[in-house]
C-alpha positions as CSV (number, residue, x, y, z in Angstrom):
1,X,0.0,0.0,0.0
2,X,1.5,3.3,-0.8
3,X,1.5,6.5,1.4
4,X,-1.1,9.2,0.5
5,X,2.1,11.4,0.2
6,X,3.4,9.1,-2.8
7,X,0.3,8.4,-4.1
8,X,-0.8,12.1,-4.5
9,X,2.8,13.5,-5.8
10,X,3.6,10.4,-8.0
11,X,0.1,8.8,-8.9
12,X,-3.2,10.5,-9.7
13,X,-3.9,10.8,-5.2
14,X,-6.5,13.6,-4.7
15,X,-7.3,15.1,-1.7
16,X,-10.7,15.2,0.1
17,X,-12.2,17.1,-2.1
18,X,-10.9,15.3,-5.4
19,X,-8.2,18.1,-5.8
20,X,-5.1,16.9,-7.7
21,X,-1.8,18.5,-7.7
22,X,-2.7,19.6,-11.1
23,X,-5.9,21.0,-9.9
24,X,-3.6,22.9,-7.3
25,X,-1.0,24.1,-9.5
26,X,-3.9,26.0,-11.4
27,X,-5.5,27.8,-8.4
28,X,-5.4,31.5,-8.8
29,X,-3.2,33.7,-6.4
30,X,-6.8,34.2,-4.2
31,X,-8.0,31.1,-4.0
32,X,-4.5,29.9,-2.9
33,X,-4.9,32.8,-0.5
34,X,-8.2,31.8,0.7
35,X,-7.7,28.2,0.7
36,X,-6.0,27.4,4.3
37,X,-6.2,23.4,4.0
38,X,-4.1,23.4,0.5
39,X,-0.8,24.1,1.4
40,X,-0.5,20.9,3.7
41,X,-1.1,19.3,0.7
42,X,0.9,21.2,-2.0
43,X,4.0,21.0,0.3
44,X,3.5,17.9,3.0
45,X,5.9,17.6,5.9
46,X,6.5,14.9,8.6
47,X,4.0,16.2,11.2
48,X,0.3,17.5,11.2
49,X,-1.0,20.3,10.7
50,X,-3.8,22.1,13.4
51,X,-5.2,23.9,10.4
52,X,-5.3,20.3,8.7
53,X,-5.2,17.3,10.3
54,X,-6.4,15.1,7.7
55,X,-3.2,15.9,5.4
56,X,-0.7,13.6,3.9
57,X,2.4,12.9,5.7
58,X,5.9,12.0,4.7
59,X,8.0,9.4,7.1
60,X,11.9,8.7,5.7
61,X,10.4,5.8,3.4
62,X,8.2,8.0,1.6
63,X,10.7,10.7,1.3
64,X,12.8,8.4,-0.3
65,X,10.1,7.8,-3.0
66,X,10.0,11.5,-3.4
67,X,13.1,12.4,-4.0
68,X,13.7,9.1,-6.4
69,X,10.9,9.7,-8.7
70,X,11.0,11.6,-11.4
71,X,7.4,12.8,-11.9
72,X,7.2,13.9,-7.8
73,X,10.2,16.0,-8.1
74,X,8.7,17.5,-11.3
75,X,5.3,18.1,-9.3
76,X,7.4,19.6,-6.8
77,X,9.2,21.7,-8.8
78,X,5.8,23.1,-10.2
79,X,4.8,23.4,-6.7
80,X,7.8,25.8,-5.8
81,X,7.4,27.7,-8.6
82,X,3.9,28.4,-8.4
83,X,4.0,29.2,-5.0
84,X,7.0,31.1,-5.6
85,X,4.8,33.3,-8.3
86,X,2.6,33.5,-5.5
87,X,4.8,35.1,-3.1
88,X,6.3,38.1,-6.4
89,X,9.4,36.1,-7.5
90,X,10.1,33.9,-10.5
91,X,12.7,31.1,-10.4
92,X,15.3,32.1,-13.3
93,X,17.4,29.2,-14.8
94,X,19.9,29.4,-12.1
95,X,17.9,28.4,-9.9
96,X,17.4,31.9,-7.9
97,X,14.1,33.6,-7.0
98,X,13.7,37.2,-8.6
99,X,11.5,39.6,-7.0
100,X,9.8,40.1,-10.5
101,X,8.1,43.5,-11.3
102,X,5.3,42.8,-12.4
103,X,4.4,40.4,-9.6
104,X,5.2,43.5,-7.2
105,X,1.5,43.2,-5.7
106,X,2.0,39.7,-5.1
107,X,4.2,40.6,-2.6
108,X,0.9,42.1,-0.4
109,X,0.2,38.4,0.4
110,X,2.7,38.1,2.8
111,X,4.8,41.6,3.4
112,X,2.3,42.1,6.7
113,X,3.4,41.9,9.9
114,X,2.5,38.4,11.3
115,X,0.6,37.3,8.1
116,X,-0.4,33.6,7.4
117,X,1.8,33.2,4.5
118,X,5.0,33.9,6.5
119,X,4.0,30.7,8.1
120,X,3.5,28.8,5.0
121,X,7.6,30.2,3.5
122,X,8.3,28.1,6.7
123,X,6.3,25.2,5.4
124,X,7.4,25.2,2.1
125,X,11.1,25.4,3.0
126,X,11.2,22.7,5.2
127,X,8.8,20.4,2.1
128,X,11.4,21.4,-0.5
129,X,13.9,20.0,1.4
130,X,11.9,17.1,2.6
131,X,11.7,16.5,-1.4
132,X,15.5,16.7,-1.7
133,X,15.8,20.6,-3.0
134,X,18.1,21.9,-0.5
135,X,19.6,24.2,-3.5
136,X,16.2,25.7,-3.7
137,X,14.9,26.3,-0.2
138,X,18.1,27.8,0.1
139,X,17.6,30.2,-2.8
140,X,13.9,31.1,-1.5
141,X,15.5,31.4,1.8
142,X,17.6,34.5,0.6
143,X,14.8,36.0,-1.6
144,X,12.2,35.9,0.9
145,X,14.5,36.9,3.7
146,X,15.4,39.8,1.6
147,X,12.2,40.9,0.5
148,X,10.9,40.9,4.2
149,X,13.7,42.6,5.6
150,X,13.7,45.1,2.5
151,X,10.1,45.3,3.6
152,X,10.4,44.9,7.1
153,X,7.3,42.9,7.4
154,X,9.0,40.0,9.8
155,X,9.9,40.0,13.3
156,X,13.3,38.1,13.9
157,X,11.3,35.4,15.2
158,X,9.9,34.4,11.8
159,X,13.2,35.0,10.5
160,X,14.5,32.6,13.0
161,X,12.1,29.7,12.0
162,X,12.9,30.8,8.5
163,X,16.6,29.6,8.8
164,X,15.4,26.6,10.8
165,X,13.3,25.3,8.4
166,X,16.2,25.6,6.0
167,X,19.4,24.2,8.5
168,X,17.5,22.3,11.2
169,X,16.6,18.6,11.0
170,X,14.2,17.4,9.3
171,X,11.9,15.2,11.1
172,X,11.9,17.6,14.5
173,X,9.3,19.8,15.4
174,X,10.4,23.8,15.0
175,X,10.5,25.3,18.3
């Protein structure tokens, strides 16, 4: 029997409302705003979510899937660039995050002091590395670390769990 995880990133899975990660990839910058159960989905992790209990988790044997199979890592790679779009940056072909121009308002979804989404960077760091892209959680570390200081939207807490998504262990809880 395979995981959920697998199933949904290297299969046809849905989630419980029949969403693929096709279906997800094509939401529109509100609904991905608006949608709070999505993102456990879009980038799973090893632990539950309060916002989502019912999401898909990944343990060391289904990461091992992930990071071996070639149509999960290109899901994933969809997945960081589409949220990446989401957030005002584009991934260039050296792998770095650009704060793109005319994604400037994109920025409003998370340049707010204490805003959801600041939560979900942290997510979707620690899932891109859960998915083997350390390269890339490291390059949407800088850009978003940037951007928010730039901004100074973040308190140095966030910043804090920021960099421990990206250099902390894996399967531990963030504290």
């Amino acid at each position: 029997m395979t995981s959920r995880v697998v199933d949904f990133y290297c299969h046809d899975g849905t989630d419980p409302y029949g969403r693929s990660v096709l279906d997800m990839m094509a939401l529109t910058d509100r609904e991905l705003e608006s949608q709070h159960d999505i993102i456990q989905w879009m980038f799973p992790l090893h632990e539950t979510s309060s916002v989502n209990p019912d999401c898909p988790l990944v343990d060391e044997h289904s990461r091992h899937v992930l990071q071996e199979n070639i149509d999960a890592r290109q899901r994933m790679h969809e997945m960081i660039t589409r949220f990446a779009r989401f957030l005002g940056f584009e991934l260039n072909d050296e792998g770095q995050f650009i704060s793109e121009l005319g994604l400037a308002s994109n920025r409003e979804n998370w340049h707010s002091p204490m805003n959801h989404n600041q939560l979900r960077i942290t997510r979707v760091i620690r899932s891109m590395r859960l998915f083997g892209f350390q390269r890339e959680a490291e390059a949407l570390f800088e850009a978003v670390t940037h951007s928010a200081v730039q901004s100074q939207c973040v308190t140095e807490r966030t910043l804090a769990y920021w960099k421990q998504a990206l250099e902390g262990p894996l399967f531990e809880t963030l504290r």
